[in-house]
C-alpha positions in Angstrom: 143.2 140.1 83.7 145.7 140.9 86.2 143.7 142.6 88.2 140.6 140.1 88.5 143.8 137.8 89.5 144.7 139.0 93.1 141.3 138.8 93.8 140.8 135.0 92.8 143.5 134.1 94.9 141.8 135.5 97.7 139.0 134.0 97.0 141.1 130.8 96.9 142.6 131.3 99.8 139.4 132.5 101.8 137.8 128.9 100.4 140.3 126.6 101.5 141.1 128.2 105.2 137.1 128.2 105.5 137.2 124.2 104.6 140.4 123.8 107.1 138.0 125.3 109.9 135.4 122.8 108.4 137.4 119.6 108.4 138.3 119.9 112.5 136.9 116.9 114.1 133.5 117.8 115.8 134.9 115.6 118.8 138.3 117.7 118.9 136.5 121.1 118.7 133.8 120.4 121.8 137.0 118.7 123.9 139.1 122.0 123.3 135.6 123.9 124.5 135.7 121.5 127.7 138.9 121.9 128.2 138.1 125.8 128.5 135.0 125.5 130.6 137.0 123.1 133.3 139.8 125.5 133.5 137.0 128.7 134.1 135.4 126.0 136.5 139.0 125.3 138.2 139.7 129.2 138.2 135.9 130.0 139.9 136.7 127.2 143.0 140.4 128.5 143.6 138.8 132.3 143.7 136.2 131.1 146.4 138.3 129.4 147.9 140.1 132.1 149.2 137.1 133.2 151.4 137.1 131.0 155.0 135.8 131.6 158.2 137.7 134.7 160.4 137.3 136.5 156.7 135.4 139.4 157.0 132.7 140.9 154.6 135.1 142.8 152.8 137.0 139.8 152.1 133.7 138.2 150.9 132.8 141.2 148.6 135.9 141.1 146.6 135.1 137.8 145.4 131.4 138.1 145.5 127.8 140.2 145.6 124.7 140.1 147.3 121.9 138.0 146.5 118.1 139.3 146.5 116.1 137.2 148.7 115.4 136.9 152.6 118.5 137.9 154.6 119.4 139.6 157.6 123.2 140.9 158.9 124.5 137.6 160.3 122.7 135.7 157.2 123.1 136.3 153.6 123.2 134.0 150.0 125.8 135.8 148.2 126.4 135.3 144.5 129.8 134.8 142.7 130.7 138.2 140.8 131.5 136.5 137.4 128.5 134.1 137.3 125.2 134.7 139.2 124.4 131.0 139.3 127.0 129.8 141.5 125.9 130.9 144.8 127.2 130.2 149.2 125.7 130.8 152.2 127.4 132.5 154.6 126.8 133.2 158.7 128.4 136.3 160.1 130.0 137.5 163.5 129.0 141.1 164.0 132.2 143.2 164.8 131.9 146.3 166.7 128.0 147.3 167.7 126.7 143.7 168.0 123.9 144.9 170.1 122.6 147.2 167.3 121.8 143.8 165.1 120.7 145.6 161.8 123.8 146.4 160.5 125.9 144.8 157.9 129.7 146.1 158.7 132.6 145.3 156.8 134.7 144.3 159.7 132.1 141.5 160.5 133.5 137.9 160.6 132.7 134.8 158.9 131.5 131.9 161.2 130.4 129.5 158.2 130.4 129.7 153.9 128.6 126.7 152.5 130.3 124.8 149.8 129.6 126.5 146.4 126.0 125.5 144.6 123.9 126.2 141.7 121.2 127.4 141.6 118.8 130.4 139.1 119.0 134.0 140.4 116.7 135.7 142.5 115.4 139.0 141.9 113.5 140.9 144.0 
């Protein structure tokens, strides 16, 4: 009997943590979730936020990663690193050969960045 003991209190205890879990408020466990998504949100815009015009691509690449799609050296959608959903636009000042016009350096400049947006991924 002693030993079938320990065990029932286990059980106990297992039963009556799993009913704690249970009883939190539906309302208070999706508001602590919320809470966690707009602090991931706030973290995402203070990360891009970093990248401005006179940035270069390097800068940019840190923070995000190329999109498939249309695109060319001065023009590209990029894609944020940790969600490939949030996307910018961004323009580019070629540093160094500008004449050559097909390559992407990583001394080139930002011009412009669009605001951040959503949008599905594009594979290509």
């Amino acid at each position: 009997m002693r030993k079938i003991s320990p065990i029932l209190l286990l059980l106990m205890a297992t039963a009556n943590f799993s009913s704690a879990q249970k009883s939190i408020d539906p309302a208070q466990r999706s508001s602590e979730s919320d809470l966690e998504h707009t602090k991931w949100i706030d973290s995402v815009i203070r990360s891009i936020g970093t990248i401005k015009p006179g940035a270069t691509r390097k800068d940019l690449l840190r923070v995000f990663k190329e999109e498939g799609g249309l695109s060319n050296p001065t023009q590209r959608t990029y894609v944020y690193k940790r969600c490939p959903y949030i996307k910018v636009d961004v323009q580019f000042a070629p540093v160094g050969d500008e004449g050559n016009g097909f390559t992407e350096m990583p001394e080139d400049k930002i011009t412009t960045i669009s605001r951040p947006y959503l949008y599905y991924s594009i594979l290509d």
